[in-house]
N, CA, C and O of each residue as an XYZ file, in Angstrom:
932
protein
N      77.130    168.234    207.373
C      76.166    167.202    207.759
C      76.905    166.020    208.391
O      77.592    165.268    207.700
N      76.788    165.898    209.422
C      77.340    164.659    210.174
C      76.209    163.337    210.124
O      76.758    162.242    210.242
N      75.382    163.320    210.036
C      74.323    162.165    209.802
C      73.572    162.505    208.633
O      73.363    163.698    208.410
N      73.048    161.455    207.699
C      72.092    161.649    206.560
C      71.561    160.018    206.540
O      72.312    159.132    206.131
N      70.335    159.763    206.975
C      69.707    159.018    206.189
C      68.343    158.613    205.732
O      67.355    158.683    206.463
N      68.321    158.121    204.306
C      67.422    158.123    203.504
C      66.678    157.033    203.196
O      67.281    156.112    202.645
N      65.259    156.876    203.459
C      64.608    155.695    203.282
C      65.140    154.340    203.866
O      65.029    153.240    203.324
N      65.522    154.515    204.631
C      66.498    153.376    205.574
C      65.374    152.189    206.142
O      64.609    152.535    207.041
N      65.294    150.806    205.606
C      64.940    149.945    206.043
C      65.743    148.850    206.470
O      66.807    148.587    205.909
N      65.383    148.319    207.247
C      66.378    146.741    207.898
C      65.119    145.946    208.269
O      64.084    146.244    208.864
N      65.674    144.615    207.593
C      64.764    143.136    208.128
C      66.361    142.228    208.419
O      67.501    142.057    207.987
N      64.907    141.662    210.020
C      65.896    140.462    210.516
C      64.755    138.738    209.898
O      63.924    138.087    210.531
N      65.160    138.611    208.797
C      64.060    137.741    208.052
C      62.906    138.376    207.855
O      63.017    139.501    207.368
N      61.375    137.830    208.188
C      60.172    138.343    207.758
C      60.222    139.660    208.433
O      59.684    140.662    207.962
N      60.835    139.635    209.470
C      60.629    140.850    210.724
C      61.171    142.034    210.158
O      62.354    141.783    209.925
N      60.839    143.479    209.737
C      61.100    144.602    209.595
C      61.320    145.325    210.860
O      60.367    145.478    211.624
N      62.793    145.902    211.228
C      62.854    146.210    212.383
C      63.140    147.801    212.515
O      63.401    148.506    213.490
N      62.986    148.067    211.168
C      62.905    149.934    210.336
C      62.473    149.417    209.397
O      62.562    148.273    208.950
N      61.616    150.959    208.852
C      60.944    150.514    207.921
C      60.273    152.504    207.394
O      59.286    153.111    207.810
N      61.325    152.928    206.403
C      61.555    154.395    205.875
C      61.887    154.984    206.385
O      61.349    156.078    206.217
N      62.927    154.968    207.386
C      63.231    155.957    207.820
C      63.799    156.896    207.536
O      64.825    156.405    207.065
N      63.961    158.465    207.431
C      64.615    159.590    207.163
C      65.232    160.623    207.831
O      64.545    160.503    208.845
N      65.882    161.436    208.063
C      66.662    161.864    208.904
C      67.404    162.650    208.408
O      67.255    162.693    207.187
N      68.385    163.512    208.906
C      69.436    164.355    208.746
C      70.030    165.520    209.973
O      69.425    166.514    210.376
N      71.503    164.996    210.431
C      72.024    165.905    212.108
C      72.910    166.439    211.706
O      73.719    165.670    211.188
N      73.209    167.568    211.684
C      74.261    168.636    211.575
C      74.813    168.270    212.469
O      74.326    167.615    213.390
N      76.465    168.798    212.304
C      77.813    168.496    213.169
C      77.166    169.083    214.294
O      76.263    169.880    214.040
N      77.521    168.787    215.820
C      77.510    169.094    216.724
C      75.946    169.564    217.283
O      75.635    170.491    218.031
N      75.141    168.578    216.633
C      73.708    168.205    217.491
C      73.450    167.122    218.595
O      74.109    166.093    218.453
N      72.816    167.164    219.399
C      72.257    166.573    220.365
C      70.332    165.779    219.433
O      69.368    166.289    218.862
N      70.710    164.545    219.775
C      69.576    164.082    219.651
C      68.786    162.458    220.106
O      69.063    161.324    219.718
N      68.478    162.600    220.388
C      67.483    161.432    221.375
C      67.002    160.883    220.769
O      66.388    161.413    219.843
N      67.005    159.365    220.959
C      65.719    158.247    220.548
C      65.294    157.966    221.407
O      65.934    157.813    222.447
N      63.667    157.737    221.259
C      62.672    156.996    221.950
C      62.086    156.303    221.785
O      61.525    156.221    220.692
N      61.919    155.579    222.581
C      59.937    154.666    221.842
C      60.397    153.058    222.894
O      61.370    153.113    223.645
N      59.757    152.071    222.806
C      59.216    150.715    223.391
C      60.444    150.358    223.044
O      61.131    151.037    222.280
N      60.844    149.212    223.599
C      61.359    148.025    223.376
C      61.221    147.573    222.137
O      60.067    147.248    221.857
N      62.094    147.432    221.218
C      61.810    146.388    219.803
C      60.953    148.061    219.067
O      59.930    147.661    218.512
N      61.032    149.373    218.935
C      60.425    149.790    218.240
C      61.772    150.330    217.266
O      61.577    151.023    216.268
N      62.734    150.036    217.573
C      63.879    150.202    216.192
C      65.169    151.096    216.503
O      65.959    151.490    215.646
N      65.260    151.387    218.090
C      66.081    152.284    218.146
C      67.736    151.744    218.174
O      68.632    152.312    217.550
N      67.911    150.623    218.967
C      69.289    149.828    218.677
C      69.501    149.334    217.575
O      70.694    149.205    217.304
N      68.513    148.877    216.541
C      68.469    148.195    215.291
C      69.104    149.680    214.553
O      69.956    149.320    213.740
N      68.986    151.157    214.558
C      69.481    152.231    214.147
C      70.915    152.006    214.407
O      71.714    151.284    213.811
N      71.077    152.822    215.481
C      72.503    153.052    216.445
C      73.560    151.670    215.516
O      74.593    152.003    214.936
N      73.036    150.057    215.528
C      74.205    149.695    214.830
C      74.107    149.887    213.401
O      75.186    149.818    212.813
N      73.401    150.041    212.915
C      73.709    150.231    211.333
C      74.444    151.627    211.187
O      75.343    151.653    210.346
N      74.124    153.056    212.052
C      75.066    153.577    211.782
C      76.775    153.869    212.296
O      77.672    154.596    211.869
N      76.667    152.981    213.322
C      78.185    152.142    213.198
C      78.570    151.134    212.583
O      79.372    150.410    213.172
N      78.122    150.748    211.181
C      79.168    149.846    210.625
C      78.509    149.012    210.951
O      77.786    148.932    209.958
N      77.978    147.867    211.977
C      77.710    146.573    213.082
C      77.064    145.999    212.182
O      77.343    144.803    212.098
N      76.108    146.457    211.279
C      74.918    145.750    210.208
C      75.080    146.629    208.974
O      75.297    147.840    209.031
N      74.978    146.043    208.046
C      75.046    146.731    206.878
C      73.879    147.033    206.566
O      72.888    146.424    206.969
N      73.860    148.391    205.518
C      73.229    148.750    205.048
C      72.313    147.811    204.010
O      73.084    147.384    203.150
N      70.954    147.334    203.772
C      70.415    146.690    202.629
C      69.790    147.836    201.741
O      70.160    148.117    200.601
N      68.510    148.616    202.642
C      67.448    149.032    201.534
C      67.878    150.754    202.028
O      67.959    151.028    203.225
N      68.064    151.545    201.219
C      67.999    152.902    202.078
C      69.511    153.450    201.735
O      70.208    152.637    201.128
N      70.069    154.631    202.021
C      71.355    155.405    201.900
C      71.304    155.946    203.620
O      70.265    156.094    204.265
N      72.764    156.193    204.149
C      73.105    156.232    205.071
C      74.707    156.065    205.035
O      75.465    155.109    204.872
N      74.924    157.955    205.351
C      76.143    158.682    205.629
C      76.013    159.051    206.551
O      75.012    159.499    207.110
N      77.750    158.830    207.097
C      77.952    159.135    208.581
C      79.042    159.813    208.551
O      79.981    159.343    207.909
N      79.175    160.918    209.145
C      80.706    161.555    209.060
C      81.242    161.502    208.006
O      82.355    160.997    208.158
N      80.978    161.849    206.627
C      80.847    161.667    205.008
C      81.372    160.801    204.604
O      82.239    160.803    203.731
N      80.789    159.627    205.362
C      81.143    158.369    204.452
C      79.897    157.598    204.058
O      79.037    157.356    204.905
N      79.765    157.179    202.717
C      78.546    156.523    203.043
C      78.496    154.883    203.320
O      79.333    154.142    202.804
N      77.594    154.460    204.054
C      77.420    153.422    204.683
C      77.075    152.001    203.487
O      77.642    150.912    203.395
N      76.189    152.450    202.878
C      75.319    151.422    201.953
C      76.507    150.822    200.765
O      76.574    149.832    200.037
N      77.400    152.067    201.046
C      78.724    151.081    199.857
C      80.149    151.068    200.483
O      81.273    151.126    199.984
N      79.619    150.957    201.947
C      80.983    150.983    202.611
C      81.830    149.441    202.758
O      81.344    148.491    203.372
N      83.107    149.406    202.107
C      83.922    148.084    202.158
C      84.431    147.476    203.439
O      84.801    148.318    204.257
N      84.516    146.484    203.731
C      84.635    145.949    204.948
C      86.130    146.532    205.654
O      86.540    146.844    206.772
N      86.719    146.453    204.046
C      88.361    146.943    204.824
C      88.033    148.712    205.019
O      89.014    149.448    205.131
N      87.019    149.152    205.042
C      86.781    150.642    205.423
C      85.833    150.808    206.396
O      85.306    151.897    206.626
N      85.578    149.771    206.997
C      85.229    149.730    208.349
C      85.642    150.106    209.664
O      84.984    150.443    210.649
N      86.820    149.984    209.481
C      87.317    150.514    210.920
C      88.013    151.952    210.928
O      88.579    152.417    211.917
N      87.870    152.735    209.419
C      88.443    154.031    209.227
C      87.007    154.923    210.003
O      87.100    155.903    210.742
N      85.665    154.193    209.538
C      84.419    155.038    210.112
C      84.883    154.597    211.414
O      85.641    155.511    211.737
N      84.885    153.808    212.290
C      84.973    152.883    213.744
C      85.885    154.346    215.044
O      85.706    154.729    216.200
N      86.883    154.695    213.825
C      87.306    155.381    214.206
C      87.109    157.427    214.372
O      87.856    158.311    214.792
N      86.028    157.412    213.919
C      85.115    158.554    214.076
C      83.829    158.800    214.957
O      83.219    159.836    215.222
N      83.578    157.122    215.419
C      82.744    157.155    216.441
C      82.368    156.613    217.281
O      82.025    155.449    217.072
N      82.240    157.165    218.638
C      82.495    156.353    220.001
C      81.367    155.581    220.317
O      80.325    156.231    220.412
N      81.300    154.540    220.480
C      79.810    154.340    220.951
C      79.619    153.370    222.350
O      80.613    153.148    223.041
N      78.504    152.899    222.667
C      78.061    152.383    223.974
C      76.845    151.590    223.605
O      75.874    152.044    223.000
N      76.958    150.670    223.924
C      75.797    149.481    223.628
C      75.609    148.916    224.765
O      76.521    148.929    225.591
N      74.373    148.295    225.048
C      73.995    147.669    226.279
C      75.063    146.787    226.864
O      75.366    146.547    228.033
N      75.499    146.415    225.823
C      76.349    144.561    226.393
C      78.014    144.848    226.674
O      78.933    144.063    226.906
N      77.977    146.322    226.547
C      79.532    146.962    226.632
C      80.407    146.882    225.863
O      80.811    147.797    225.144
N      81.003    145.272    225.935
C      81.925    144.552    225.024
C      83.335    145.375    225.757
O      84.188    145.978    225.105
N      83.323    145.271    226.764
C      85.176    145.382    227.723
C      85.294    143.915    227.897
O      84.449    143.074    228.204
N      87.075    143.782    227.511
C      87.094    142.942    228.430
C      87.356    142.661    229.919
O      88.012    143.387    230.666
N      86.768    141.535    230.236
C      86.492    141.220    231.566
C      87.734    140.903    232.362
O      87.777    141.209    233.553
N      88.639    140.367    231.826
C      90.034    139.965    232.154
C      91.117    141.265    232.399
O      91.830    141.305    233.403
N      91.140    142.211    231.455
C      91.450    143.548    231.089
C      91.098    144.585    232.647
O      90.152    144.443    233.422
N      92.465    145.819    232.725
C      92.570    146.594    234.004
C      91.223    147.749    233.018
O      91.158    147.830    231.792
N      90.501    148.339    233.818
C      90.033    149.233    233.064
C      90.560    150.365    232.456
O      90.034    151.067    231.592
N      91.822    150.498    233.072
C      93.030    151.343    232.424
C      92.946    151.108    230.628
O      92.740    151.885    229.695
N      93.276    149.312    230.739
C      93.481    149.018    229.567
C      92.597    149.090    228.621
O      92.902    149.431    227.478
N      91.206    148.729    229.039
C      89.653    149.067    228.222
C      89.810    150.347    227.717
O      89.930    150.370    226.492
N      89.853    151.576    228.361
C      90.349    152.597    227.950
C      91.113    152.798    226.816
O      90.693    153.096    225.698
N      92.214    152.626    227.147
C      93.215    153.001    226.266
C      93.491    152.089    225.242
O      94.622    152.015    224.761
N      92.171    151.091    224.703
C      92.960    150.285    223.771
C      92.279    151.397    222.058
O      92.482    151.168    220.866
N      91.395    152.657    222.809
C      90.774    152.873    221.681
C      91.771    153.719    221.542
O      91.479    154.091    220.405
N      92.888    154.424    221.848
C      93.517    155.257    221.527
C      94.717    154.589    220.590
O      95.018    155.061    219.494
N      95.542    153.098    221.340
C      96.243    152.461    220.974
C      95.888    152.427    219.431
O      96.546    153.006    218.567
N      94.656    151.602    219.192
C      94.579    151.513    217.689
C      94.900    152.860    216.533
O      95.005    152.906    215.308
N      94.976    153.774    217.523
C      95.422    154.922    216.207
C      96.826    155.489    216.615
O      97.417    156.553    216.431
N      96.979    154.821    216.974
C      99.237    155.139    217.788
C      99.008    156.280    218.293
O      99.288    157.272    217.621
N      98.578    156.390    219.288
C      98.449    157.356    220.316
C     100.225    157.528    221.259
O     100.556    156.910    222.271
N     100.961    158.435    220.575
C     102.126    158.203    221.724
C     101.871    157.869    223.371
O     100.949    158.193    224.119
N     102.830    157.254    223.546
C     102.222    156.522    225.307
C     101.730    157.823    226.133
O     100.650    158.002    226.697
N     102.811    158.644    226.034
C     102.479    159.793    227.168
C     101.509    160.580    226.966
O     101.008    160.879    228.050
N     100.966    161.094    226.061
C      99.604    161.732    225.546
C      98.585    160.287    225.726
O      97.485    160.618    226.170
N      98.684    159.018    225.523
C      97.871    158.141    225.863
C      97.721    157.824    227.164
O      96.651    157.292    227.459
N      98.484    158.001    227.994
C      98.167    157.762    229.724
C      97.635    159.375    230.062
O      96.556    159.320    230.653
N      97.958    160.353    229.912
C      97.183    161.829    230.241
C      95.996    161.691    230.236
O      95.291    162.020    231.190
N      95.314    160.888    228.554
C      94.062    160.934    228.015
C      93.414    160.052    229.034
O      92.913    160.667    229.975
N      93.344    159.169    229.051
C      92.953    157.808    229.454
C      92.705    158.249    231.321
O      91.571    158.171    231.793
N      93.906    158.690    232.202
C      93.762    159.080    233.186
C      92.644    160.443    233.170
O      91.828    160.440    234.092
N      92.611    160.975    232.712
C      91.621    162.134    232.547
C      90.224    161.828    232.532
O      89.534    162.417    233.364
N      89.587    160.904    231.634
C      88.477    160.117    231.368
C      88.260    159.476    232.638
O      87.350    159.510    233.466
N      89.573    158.768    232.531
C      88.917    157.842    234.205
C      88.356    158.460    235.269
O      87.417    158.120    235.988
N      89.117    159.496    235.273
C      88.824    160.109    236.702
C      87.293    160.716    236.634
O      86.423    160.599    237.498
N      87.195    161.489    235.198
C      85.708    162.298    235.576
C      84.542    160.973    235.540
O      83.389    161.330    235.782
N      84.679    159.994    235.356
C      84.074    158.853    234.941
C      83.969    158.296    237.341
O      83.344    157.466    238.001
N      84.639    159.019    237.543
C      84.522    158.577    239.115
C      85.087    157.571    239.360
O      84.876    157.091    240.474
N      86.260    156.672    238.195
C      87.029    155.194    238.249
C      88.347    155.387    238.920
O      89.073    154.435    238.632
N      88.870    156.140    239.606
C      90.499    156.519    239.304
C      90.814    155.435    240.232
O      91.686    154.599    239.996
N      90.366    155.449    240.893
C      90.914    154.378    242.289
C      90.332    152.545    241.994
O      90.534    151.493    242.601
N      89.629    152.881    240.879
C      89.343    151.594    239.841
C      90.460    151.092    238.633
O      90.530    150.015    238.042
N      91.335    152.376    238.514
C      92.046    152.172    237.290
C      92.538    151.117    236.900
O      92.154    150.621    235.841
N      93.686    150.420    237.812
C      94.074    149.165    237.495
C      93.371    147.331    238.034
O      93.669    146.150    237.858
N      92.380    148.106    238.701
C      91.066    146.842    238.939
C      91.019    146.045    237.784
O      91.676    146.552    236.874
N      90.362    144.746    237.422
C      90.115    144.153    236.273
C      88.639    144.688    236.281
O      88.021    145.149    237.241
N      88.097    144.468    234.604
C      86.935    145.343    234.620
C      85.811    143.947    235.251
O      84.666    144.193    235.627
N      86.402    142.525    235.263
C      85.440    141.273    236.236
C      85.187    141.366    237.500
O      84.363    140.617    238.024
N      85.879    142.333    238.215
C      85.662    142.761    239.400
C      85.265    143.655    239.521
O      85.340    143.833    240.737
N      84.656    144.809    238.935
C      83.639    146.152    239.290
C      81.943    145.543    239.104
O      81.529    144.421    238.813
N      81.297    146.701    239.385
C      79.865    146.084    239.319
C      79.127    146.412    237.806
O      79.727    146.995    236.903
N      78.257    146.114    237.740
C      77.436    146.680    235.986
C      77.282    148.071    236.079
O      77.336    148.732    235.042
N      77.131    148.518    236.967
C      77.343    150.492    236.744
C      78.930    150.493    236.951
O      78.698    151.343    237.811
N      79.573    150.428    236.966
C      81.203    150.504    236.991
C      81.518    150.046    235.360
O      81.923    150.858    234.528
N      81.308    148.881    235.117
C      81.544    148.628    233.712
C      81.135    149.362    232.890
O      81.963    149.773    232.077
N      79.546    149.875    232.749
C      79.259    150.803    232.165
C      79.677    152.018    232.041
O      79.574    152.459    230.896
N      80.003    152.538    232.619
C      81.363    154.038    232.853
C      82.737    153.740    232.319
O      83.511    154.634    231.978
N      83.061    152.256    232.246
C      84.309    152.020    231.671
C      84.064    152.268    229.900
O      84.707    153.017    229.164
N      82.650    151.155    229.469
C      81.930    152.025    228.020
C      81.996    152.968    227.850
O      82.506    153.318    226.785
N      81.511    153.989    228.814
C      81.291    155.526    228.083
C      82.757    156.065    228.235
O      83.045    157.002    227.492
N      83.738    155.600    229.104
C      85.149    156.562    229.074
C      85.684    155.766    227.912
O      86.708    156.308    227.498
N      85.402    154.781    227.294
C      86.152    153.776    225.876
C      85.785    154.828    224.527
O      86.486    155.092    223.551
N      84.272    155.352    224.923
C      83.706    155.829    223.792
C      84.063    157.343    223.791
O      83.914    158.008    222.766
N      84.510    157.853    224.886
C      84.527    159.595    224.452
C      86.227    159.789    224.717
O      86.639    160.925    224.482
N      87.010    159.013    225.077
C      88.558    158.959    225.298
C      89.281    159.595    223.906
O      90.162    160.418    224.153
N      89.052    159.352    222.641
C      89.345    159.947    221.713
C      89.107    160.705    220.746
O      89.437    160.610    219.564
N      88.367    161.662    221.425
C      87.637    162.447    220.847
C      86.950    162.735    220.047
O      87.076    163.824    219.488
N      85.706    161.609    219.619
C      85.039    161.282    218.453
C      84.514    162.625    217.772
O      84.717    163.802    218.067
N      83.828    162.081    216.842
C      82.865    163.008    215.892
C      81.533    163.050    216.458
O      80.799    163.989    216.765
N      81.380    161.489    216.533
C      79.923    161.237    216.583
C      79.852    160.247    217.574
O      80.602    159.287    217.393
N      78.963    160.228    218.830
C      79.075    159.127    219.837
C      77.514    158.848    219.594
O      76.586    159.652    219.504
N      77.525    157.562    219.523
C      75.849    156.638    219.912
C      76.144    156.036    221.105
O      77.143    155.316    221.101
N      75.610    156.132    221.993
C      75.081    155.945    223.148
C      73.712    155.239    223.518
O      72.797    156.031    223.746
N      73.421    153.950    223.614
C      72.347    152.576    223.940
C      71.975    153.172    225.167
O      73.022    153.180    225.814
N      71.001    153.719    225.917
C      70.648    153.296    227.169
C      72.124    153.734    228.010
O      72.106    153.252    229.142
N      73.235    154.432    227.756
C      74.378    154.817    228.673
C      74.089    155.058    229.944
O      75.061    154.805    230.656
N      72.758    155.609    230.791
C      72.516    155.533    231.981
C      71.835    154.508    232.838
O      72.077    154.444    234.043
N      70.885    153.606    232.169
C      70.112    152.364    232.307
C      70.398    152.084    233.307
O      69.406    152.247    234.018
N      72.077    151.352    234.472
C      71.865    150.748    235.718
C      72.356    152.233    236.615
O      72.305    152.028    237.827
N      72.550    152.839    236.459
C      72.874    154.275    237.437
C      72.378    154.418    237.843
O      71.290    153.964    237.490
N      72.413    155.338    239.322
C      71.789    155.833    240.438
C      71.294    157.357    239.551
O      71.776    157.621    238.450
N      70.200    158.323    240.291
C      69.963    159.474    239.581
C      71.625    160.565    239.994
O      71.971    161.393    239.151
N      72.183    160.456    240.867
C      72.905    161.563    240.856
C      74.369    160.809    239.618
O      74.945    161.681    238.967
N      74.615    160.059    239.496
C      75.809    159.497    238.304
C      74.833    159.779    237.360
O      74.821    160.963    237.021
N      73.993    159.048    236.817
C      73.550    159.449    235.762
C      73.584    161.461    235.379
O      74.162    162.009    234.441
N      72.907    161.998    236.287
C      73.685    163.531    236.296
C      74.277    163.644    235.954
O      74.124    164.309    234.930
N      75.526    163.262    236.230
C      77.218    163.806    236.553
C      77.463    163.140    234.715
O      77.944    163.819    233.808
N      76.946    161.586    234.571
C      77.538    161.589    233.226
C      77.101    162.604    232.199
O      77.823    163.015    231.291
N      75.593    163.047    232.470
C      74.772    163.604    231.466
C      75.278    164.958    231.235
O      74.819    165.616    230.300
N      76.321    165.504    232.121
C      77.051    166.941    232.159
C      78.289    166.670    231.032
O      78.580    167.420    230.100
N      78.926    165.397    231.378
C      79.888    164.519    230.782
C      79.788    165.110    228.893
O      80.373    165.805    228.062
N      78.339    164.028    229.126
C      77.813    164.285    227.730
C      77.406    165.362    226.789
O      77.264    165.251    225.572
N      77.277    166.172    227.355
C      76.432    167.450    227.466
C      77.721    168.425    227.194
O      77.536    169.325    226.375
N      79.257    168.307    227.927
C      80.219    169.052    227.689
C      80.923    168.567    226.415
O      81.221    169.479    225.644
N      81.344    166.986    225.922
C      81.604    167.128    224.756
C      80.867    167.739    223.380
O      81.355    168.251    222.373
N      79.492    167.468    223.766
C      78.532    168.045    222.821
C      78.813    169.669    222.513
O      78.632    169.919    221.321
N      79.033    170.304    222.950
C      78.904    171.628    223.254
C      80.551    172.230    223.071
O      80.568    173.460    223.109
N      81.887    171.612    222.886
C      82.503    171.301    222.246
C      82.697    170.663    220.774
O      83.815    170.415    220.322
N      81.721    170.468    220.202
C      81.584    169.996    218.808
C      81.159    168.601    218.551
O      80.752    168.269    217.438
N      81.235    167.818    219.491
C      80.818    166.071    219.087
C      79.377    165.915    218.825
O      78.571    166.192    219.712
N      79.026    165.524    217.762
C      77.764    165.222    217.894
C      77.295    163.925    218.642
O      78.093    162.994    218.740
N      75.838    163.808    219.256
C      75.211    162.732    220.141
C      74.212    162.227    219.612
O      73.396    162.867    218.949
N      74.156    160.943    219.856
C      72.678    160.264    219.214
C      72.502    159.476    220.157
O      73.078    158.411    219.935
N      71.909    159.504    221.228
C      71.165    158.741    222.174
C      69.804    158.316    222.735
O      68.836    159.030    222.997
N      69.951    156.976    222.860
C      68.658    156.141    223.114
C      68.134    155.867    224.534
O      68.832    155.182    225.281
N      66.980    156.343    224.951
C      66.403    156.626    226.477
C      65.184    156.381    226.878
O      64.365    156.948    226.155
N      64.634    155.663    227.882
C      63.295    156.094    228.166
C      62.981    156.622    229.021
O      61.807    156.784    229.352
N      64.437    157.228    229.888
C      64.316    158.012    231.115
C      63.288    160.060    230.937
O      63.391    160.789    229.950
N      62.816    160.243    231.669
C      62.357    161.535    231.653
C      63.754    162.554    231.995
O      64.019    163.564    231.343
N      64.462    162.104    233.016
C      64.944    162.494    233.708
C      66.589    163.001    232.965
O      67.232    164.025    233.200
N      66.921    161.844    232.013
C      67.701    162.186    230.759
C      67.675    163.329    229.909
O      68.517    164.206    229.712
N      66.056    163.057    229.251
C      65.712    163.622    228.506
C      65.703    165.383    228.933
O      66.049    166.322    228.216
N      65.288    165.409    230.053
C      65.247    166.996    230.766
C      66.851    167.486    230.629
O      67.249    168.650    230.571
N      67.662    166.246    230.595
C      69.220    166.946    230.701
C      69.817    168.059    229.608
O      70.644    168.970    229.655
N      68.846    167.418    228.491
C      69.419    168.600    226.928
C      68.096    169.040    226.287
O      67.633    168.676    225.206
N      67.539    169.979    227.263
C      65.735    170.561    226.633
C      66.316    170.989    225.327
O      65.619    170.609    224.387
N      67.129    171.505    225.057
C      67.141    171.899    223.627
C      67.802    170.540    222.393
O      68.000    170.688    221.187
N      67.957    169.629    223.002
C      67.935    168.155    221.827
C      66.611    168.262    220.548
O      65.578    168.931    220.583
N      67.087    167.398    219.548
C      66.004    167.007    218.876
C      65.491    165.709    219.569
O      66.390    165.098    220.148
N      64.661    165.332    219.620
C      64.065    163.866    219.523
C      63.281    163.183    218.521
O      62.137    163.572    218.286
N      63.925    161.937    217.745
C      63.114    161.062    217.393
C      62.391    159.841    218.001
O      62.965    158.893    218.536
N      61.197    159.968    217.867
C      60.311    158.682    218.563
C      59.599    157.915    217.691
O      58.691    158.169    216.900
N      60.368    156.632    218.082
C      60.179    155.527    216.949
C      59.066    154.315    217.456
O      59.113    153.753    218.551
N      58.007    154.047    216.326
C      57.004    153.358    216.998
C      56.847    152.482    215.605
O      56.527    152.938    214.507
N      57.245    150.695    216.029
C      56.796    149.831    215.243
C      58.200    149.583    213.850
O      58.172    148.760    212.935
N      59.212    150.534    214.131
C      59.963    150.777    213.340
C      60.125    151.564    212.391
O      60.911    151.381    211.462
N      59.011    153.018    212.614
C      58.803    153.721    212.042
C      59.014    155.294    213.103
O      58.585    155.374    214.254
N      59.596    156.172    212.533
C      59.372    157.381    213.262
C      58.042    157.989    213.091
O      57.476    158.227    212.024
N      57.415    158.312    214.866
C      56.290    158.850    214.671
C      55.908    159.978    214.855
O      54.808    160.445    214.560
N      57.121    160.685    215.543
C      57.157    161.736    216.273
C      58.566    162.808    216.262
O      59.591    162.454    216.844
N      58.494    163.963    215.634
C      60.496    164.530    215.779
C      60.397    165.772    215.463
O      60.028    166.336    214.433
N      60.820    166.190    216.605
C      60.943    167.822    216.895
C      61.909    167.836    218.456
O      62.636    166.946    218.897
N      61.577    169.238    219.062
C      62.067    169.253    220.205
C      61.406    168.957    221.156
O      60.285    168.488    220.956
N      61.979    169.170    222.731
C      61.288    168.092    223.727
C      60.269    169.037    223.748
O      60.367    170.236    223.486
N      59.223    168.369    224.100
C      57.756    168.777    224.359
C      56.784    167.671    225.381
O      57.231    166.566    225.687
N      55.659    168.065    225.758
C      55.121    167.151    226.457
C      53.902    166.258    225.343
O      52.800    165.842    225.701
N      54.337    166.178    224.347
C      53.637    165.587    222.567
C      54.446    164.586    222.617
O      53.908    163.585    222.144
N      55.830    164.347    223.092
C      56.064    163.202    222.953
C      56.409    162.154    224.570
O      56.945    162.496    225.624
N      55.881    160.956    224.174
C      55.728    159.911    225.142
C      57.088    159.674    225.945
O      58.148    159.854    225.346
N      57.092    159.245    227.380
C      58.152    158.543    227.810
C      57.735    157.663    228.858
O      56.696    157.110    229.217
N      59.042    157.747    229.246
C      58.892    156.562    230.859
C      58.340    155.712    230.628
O      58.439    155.122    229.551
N      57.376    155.285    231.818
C      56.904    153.514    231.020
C      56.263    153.440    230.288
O      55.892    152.312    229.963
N      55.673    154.794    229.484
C      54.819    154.615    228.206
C      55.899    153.671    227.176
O      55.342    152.909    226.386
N      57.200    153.711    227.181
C      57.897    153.471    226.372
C      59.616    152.517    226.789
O      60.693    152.377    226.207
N      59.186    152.188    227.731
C      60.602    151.559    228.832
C      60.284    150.379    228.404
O      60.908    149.392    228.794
């Protein structure tokens, strides 16, 4: 079991932003979130990286559990899973070489197996001739590709993925979704958040959860039962 969680609620003050949620992803699943704006799907994605703690609910990730996880055992999970959030978090000053490779650095990646890795990513990522650019000088789809090569560079367990295609053209978004689609299928499990159709068609055999109000309303495989596009953008 690579994901488990149980009765999982989060409030930001009066505001409930989950509210029971339940769940459970075997190693090396594909699975999708959906639903509106504010219906709970980023408020997920960080609690099961570590980002927010656990209050009401149990929640294991890569068999650790979350709800009694110590701060100094924070970055042992950090290091099992890649992720991508809207706001990136590269730095801006930083070659994208270096964005890259600082996730490998933190686990002493010898240099020469760390420049192989790092050059490898870049390139299928379409950056190579970006490599030593600063990441303040590419555009918001450039930065964003520097995210997803930060997050799959060391070969996670488990990658969460925010919206990873959001400013892309349809043929990159493609090319990453093959990206995604090949570590998966190699063993990484995926948990990604979308309101694209066009995503969603990329892994017909995904699960999807669709979250409405902070509650899941909807979870099975893709079907035309569950909502997208601007029903839910």
């Amino acid at each position: 079991m690579m994901v488990k969680v149980d009765h999982l609620s989060y409030n930001f003050g009066s505001y409930w932003a989950l509210k029971d949620i339940s769940f459970s992803l075997d190693k090396g699943e594909f699975l999708f979130l959906t639903g509106h704006s504010g219906a709970g799907k980023t408020t997920l994605l960080r609690l099961l990286y570590g980002a927010l703690p656990v209050k009401r609910g149990r929640v294991q990730v890569a068999g650790m559990q979350l709800n009694r996880l110590k701060k100094r055992h924070v970055p042992m999970l950090r290091r099992k899973v890649g992720v991508v959030f809207q706001d990136f978090k590269i730095l801006p000053k930083r070659t994208v070489f270096d964005n890259v490779a600082m996730a490998l650095e933190v686990r002493g990646m010898p240099r020469t197996h760390l420049e192989r890795r790092v050059r490898a990513i870049v390139r299928a990522m379409g950056l190579e001739s970006k490599s030593y650019s600063q990441c303040e000088r590419l555009s918001g789809g450039e930065q964003q590709r520097v995210a997803i090569a930060r997050s799959m560079v060391a070969n996670p367990e488990l990658i969460l993925a925010d919206e990873p295609t959001g400013n892309l053209d349809f043929d990159l978004t493609m090319h990453l979704m093959d990206i995604f689609k090949q570590f998966n299928t190699y063993g990484t499990t995926v948990i990604m958040a979308t309101h694209s159709r066009e995503v969603l068609d990329c892994v017909p055999e995904a699960r999807i959860l669709h979250l409405e109000d902070g509650r899941i309303v909807t979870e099975g495989a893709d079907d035309e039962d569950i909502p997208y596009g601007e029903e839910f953008a």
